[in-house]
KETOR-922341 format. One record per residue: x, y, z of N, C-alpha, C in turn. Coordinates in pm, whole numbers, padded with zeros to 5 digits, always signed. Example, Ala and Ser with C-alpha at 12.3 -4.5 7.8 and 13.67 -1.06 7.14 Angstrom:
REM KETOR-922341
+01319-00569+00780+01230-00450+00780+01320-00330+00780/+01285-00225+00708+01367-00106+00714+01290+00003+00787/
REM end
This chain:
REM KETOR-922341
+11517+11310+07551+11405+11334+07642+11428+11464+07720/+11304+11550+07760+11354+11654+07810+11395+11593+07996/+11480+11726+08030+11543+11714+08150+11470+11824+08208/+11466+11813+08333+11395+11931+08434+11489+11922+08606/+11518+12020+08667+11590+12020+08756+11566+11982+08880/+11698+11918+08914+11651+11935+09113+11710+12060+09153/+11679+12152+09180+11775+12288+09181+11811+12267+09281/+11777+12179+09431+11851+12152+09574+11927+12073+09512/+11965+11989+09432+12069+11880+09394+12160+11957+09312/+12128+12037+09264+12218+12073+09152+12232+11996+09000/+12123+11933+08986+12165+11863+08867+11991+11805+08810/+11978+11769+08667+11901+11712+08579+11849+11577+08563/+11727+11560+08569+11709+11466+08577+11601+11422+08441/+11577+11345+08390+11499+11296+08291+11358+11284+08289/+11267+11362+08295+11100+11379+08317+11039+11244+08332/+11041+11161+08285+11054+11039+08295+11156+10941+08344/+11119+10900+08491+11232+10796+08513+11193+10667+08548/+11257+10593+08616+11230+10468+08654+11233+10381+08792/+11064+10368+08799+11081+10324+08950+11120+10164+08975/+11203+10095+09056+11243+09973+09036+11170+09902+09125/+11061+09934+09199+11021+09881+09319+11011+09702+09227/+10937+09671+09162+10891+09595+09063+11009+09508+09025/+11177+09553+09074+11299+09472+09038+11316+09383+09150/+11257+09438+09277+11311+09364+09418+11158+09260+09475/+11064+09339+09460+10928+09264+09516+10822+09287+09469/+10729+09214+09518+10577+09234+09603+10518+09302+09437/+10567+09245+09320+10503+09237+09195+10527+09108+09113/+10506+08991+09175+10515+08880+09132+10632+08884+09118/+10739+08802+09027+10838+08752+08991+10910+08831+08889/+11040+08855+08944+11107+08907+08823+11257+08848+08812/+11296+08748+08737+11415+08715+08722+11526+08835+08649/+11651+08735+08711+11776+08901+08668+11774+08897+08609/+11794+08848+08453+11759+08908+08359+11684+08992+08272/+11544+08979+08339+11488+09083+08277+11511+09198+08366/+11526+09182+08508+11539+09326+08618+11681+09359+08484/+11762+09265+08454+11898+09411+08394+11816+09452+08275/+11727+09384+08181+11695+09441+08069+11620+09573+08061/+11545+09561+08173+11469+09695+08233+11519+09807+08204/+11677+09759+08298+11738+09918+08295+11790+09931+08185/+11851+09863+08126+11931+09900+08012+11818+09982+07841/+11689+09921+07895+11621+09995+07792+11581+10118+07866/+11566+10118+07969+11506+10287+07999+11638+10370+07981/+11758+10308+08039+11878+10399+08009+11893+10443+07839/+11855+10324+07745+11864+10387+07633+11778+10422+07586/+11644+10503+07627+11583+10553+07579+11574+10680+07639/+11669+10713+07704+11685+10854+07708+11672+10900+07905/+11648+10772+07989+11578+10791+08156+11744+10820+08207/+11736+10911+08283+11858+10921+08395+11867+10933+08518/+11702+10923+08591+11689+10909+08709+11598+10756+08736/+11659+10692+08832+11653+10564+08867+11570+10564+09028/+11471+10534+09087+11430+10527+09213+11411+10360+09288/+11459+10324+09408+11489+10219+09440+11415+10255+09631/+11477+10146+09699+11471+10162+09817+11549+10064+09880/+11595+10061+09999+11650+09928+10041+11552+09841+10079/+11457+09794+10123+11320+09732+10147+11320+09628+10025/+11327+09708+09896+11303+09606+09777+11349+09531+09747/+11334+09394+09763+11362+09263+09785+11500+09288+09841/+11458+09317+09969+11529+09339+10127+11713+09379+10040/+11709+09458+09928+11810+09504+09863+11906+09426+09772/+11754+09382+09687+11795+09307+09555+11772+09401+09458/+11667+09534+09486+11681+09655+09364+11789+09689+09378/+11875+09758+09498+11967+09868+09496+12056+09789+09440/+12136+09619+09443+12203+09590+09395+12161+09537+09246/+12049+09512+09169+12064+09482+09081+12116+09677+08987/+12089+09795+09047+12108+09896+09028+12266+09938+08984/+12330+09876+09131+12483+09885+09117+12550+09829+09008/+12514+09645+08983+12563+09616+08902+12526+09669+08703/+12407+09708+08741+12393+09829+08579+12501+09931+08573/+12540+10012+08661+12619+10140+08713+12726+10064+08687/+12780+09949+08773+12929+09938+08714+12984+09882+08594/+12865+09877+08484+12842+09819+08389+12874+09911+08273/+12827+10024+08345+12809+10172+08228+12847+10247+08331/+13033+10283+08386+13045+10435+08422+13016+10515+08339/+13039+10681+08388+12968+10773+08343+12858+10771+08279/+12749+10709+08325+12619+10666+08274+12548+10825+08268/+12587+10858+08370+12505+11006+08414+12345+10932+08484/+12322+10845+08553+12214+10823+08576+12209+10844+08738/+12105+10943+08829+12070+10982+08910+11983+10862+08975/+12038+10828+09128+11985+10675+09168+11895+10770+09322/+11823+10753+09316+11713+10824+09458+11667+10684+09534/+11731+10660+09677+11719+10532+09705+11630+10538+09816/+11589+10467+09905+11500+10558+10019+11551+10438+10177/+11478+10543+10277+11546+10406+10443+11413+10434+10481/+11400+10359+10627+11310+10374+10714+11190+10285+10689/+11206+10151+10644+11078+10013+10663+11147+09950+10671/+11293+09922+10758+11334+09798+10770+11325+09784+10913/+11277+09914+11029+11238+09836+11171+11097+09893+11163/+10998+09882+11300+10918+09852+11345+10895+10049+11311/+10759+10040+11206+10734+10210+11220+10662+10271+11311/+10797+10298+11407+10797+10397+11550+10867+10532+11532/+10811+10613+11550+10903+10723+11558+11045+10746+11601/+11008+10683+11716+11117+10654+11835+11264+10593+11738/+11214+10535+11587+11323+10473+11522+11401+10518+11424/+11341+10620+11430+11410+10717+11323+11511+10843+11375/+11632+10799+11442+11740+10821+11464+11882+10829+11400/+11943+10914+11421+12098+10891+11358+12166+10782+11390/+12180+10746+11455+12232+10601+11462+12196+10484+11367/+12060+10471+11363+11967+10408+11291+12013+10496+11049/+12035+10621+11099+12003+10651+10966+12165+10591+10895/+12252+10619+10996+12449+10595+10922+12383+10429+10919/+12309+10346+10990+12314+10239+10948+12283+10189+10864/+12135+10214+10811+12116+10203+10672+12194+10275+10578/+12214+10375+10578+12272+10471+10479+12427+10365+10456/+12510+10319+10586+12639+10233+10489+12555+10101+10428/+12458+10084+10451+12358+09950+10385+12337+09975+10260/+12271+10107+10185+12231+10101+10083+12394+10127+09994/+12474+10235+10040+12619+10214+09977+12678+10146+09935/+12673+10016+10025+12713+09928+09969+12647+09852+09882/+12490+09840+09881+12419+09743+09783+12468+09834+09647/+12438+09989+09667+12451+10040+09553+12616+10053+09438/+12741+10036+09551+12843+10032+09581+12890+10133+09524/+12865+10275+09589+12905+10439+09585+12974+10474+09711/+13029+10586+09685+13068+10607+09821+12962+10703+09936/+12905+10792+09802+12771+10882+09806+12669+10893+09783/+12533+10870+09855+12397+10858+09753+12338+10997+09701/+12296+10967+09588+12284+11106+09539+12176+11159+09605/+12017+11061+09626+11928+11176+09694+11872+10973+09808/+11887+11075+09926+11806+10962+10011+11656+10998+10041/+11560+10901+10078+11413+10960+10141+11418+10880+10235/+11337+10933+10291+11275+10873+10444+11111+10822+10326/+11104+10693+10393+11010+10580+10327+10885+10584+10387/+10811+10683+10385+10646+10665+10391+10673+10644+10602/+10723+10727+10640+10753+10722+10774+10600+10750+10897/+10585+10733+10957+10476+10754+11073+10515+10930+11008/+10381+10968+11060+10352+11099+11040+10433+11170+11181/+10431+11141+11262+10539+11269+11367+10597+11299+11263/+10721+11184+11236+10829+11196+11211+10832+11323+11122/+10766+11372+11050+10741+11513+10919+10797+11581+11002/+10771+11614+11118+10727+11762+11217+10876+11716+11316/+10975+11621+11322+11100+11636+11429+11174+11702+11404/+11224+11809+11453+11330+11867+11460+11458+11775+11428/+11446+11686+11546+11546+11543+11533+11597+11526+11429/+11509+11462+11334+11492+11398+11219+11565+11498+11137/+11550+11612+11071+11631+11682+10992+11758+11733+11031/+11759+11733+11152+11939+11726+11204+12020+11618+11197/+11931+11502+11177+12028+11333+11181+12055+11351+11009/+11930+11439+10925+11977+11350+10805+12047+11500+10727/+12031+11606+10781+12164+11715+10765+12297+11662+10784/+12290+11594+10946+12433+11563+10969+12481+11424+10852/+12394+11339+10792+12421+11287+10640+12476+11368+10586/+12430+11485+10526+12499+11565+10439+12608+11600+10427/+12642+11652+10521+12766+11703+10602+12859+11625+10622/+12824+11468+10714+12924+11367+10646+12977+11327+10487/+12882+11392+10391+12926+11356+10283+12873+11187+10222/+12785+11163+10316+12708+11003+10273+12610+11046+10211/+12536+11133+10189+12422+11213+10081+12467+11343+10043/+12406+11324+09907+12404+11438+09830+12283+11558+09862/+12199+11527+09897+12068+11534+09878+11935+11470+09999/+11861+11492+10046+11763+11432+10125+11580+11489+10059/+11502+11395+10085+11394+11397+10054+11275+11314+10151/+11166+11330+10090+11085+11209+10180+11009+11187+10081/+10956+11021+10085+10828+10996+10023+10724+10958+10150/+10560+11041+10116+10462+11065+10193+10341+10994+10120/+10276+10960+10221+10136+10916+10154+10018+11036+10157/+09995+11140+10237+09901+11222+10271+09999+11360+10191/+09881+11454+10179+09941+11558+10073+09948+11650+10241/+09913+11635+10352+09950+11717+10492+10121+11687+10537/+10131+11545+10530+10272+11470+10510+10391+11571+10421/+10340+11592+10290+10378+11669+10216+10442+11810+10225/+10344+11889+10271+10325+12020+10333+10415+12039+10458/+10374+11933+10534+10483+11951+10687+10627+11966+10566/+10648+11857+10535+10804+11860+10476+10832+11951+10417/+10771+11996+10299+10825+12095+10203+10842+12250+10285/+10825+12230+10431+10833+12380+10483+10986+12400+10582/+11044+12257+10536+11201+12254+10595+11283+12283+10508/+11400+12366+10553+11475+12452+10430+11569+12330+10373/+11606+12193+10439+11756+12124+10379+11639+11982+10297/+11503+11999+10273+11403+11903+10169+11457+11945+10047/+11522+11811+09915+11554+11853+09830+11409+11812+09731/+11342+11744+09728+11215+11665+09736+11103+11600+09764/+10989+11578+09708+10907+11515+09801+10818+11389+09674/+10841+11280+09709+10775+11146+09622+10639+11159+09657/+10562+11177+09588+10405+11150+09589+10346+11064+09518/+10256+10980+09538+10137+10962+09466+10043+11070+09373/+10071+11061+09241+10011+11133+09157+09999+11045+09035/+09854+11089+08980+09795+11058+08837+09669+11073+08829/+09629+11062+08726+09480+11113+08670+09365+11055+08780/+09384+10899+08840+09289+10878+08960+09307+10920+09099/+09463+11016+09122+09508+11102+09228+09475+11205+09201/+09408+11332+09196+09494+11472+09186+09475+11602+09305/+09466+11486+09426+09472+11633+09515+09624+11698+09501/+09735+11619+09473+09862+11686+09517+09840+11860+09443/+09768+11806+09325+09768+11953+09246+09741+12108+09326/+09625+12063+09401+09566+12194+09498+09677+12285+09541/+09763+12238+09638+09855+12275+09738+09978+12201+09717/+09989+12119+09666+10136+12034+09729+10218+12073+09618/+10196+12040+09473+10256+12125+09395+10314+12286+09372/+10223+12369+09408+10239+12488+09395+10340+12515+09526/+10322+12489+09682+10446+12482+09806+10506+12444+09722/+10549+12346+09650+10696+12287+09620+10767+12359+09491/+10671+12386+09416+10746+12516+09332+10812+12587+09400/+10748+12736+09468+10787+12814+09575+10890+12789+09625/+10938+12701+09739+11023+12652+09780+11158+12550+09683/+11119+12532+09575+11273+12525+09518+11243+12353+09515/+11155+12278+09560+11136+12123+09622+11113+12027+09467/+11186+11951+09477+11144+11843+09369+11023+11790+09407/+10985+11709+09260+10859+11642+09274+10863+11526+09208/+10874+11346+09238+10860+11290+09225+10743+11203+09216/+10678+11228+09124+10518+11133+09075+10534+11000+09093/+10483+10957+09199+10520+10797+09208+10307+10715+09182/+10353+10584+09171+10256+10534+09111+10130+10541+08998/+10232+10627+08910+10206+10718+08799+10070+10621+08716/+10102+10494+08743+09942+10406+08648+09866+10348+08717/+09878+10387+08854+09747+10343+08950+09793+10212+08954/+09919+10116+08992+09952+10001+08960+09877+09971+08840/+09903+09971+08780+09841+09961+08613+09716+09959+08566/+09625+10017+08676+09482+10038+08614+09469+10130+08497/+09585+10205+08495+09559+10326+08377+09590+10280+08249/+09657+10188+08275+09691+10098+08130+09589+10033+08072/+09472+10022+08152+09330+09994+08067+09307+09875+08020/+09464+09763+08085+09435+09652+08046+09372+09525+08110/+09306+09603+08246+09261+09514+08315+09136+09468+08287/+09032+09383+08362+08915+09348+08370+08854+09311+08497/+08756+09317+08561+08682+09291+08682+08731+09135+08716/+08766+09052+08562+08828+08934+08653+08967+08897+08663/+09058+09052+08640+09146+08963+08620+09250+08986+08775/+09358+08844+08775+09379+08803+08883+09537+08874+08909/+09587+08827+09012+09774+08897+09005+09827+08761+09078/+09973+08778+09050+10015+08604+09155+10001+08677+09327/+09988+08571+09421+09950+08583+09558+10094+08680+09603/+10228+08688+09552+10289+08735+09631+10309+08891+09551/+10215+08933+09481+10220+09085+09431+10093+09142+09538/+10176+09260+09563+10052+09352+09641+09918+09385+09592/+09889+09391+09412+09763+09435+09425+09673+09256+09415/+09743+09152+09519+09652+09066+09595+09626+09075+09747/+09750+09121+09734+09726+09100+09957+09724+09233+09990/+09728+09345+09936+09757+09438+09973+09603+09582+09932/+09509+09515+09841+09393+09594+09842+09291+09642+09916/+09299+09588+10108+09242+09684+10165+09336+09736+10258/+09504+09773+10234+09598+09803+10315+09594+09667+10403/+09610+09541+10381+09669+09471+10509+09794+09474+10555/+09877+09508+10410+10073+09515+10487+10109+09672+10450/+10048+09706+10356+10085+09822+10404+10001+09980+10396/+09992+10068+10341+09892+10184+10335+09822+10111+10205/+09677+10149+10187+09577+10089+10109+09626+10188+09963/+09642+10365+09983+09669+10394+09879+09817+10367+09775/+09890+10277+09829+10045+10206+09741+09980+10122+09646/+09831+10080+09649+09793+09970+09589+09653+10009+09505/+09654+10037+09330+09575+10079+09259+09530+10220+09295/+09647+10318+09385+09605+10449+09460+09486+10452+09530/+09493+10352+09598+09336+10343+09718+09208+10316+09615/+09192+10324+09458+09040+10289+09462+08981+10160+09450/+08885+10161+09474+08822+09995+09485+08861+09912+09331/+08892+09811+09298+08959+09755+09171+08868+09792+09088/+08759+09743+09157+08612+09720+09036+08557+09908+08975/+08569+09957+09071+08548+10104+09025+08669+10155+08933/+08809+10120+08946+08920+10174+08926+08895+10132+08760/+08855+09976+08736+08847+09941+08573+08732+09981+08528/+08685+10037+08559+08532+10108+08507+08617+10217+08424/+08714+10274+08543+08707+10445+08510+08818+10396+08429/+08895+10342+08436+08982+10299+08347+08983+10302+08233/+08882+10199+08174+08805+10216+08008+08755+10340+07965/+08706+10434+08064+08686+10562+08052+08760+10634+07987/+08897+10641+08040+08993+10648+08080+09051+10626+07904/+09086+10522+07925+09108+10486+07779+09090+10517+07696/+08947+10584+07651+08873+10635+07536+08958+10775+07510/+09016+10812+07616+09076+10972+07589+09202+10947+07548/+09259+10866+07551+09373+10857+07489+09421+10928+07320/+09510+11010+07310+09523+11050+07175+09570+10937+07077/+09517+10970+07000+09569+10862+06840+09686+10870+06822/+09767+10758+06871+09933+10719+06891+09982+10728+06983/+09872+10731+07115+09942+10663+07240+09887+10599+07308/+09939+10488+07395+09836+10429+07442+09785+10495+07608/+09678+10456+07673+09656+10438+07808+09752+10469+07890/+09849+10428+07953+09987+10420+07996+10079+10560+08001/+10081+10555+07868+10140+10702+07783+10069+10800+07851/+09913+10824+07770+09789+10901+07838+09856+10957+07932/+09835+10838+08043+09845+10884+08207+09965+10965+08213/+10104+10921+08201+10221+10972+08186+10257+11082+08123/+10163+11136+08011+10190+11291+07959+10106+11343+08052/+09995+11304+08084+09921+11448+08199+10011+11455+08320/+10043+11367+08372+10159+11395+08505+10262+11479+08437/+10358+11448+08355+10458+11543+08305+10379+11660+08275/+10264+11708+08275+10251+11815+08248+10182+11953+08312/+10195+11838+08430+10123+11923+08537+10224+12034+08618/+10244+12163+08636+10337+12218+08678+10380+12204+08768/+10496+12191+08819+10559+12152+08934+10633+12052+08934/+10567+11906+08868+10651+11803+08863+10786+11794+08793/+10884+11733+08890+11001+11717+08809+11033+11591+08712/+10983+11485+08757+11005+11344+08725+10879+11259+08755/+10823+11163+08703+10745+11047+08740+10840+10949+08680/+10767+10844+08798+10913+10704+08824+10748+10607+08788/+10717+10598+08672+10660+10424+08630+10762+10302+08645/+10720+10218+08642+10796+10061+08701+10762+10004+08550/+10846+09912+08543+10826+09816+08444+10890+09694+08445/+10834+09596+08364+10871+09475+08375+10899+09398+08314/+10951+09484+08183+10998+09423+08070+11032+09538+07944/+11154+09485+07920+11216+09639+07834+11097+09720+07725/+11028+09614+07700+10902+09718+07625+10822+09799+07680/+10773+09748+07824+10742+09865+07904+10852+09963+07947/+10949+09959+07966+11033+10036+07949+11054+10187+07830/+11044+10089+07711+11094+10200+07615+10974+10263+07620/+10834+10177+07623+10681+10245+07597+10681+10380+07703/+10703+10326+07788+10663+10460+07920+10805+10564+07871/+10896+10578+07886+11004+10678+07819+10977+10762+07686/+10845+10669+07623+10816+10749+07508+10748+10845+07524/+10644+10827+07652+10580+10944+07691+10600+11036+07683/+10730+11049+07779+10765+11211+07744+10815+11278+07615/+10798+11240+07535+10827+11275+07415+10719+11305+07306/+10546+11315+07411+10426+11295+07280+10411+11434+07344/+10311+11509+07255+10254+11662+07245+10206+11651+07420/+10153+11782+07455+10103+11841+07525+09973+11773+07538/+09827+11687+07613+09699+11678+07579+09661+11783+07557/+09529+11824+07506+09492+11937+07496+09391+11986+07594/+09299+12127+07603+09194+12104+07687+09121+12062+07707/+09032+11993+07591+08978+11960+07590+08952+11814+07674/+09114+11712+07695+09145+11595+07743+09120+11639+07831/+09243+11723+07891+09250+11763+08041+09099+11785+08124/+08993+11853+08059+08880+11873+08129+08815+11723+08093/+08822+11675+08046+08718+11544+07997+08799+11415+08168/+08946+11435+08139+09012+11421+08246+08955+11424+08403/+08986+11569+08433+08919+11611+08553+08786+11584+08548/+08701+11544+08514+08568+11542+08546+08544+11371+08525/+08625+11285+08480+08602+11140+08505+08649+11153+08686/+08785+11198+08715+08817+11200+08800+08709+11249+08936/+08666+11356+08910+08577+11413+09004+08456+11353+08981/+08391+11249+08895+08273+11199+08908+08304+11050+09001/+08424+11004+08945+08440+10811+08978+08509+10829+09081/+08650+10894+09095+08730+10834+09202+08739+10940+09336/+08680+11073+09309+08738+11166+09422+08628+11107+09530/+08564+11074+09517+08450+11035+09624+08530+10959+09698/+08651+10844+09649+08725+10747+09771+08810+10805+09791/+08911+10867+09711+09009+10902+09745+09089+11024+09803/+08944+11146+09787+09063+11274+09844+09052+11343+09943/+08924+11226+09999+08921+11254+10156+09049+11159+10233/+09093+11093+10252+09201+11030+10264+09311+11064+10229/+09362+11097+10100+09565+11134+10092+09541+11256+10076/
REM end
């Protein structure tokens, strides 16, 4: 699979990686066995960057993570873990004191001595703009408890504040074919500046997979049930903010563009890899076939223009109307 750089990290990461949110929670049920089968097929299909958080099942990802890692040293696999939703989101809480605490939290779930890249987790918006804040998680660095620092943002302004601090090795976004403001501005700053780019919710929680329908249901403790007009948390973490019923419209749309020998899924996942700027998109999966399926992505042709514009213009007819006044 091809590799593309964090040039603030110093090191390669796999265009395709793997987001685990889906190992710890708030996507119905996942027993350990399949959370290890997960990894072990994205690892062998070529993924070397892994994304987690401590939040996820209150740090049942980061450790089902560790025990893959001590399973396979020298794996070469890059683990991006994230802090900041385990107190009350106040500004006021995002302190050094607060950050060495989580930070020996996720160490140990992960059981490293060093995390390779940390984020600050979808934080209150001050927090972008503290001075504070990038001196607590410098002085991380410097202790030698990170390799690396980043943030994941919900707003592409979120974005922008960050990527204009010199010690940002990254920035996690929301991007895919029913997202694409990041493209305008947020991509091109983060070129410039040297900034990774992490494509997060790369299938619209799986509307892009085209396998949904207007009736179909999710179990009560996955977010796209409790979580579709933002009640626990931001509305766009869930189907990227659009209304379900509009989202499977455009979906099937959606679908029809797919090239002959890939599916929906794929689709979505080669136009993100191919949008300039991005370093990695982190799809979730929940079973080693989604696994190897999404890893294959990066490995199909280029779409052509013809997609890409047929693309942009589902986008700008169905979903920009909800969504790009908002992120």
């Amino acid at each position: 699979m091809e590799s593309r750089e964090f040039s603030k990290l110093g090191r390669s990461v796999s265009v395709v990686g793997l987001g685990t949110w889906q190992l710890g929670a708030d996507w119905g049920d996942v027993d350990e066995k399949d959370a290890h089968a997960v990894l072990e097929a994205a690892a062998d299909s070529g993924v070397t960057f892994f994304d987690t958080a401590d939040v996820y099942g209150d740090g049942r990802s980061e450790q089902t993570i560790a025990a893959f890692l001590n399973a396979h040293p020298g794996s070469g696999i890059t683990v991006a873990t994230k802090m900041g939703r385990r107190v009350d989101q106040l500004p006021e809480n995002y302190v050094l004191e607060n950050f060495r605490a989580w930070n020996d939290r996720s160490r140990r779930n992960l059981g490293v001595d060093r995390l390779d890249l940390v984020q600050l987790h979808c934080p209150p918006t001050p927090v972008y703009s503290s001075d504070e804040v990038y001196d607590a998680l410098d002085t991380l660095v410097a202790e030698d408890r990170v390799a690396g620092y980043g943030v994941s943002v919900e707003t592409c302004a979120e974005a922008l504040t960050a990527i204009a601090r010199p010690g940002i090795a990254s920035v996690q976004i929301i991007l895919n074919p029913f997202r694409m403001k990041p493209l305008d501005e947020v991509l091109p700053a983060a070129h410039a500046a040297g900034v990774g780019i992490i494509a997060r919710v790369p299938l619209a929680s799986g509307l892009l997979s085209g396998k949904y329908t207007e009736d179909t249901t999710f179990a009560a403790n996955d977010h796209r049930t409790f979580n579709r007009h933002g009640e626990a948390f931001d509305q766009g973490e869930t189907f990227a903010g659009v209304d379900f019923a509009t989202g499977v419209a455009a979906a099937r749309e959606f679908a029809e563009l797919a090239p002959e020998g890939a599916t929906p899924a794929q689709t979505a996942l080669r136009w993100i890899v191919q949008q300039p700027g991005v370093t990695t998109v982190i799809p979730g999966a929940r079973n080693p076939e989604q696994a190897r399926a999404n890893s294959a992505a990066g490995e199909l042709p280029p779409l052509d223009e013809e997609k890409l514009t047929a693309i942009r213009e589902l986008y700008a007819r169905e979903i920009a109307p909800q969504v790009a006044d908002r992120w």
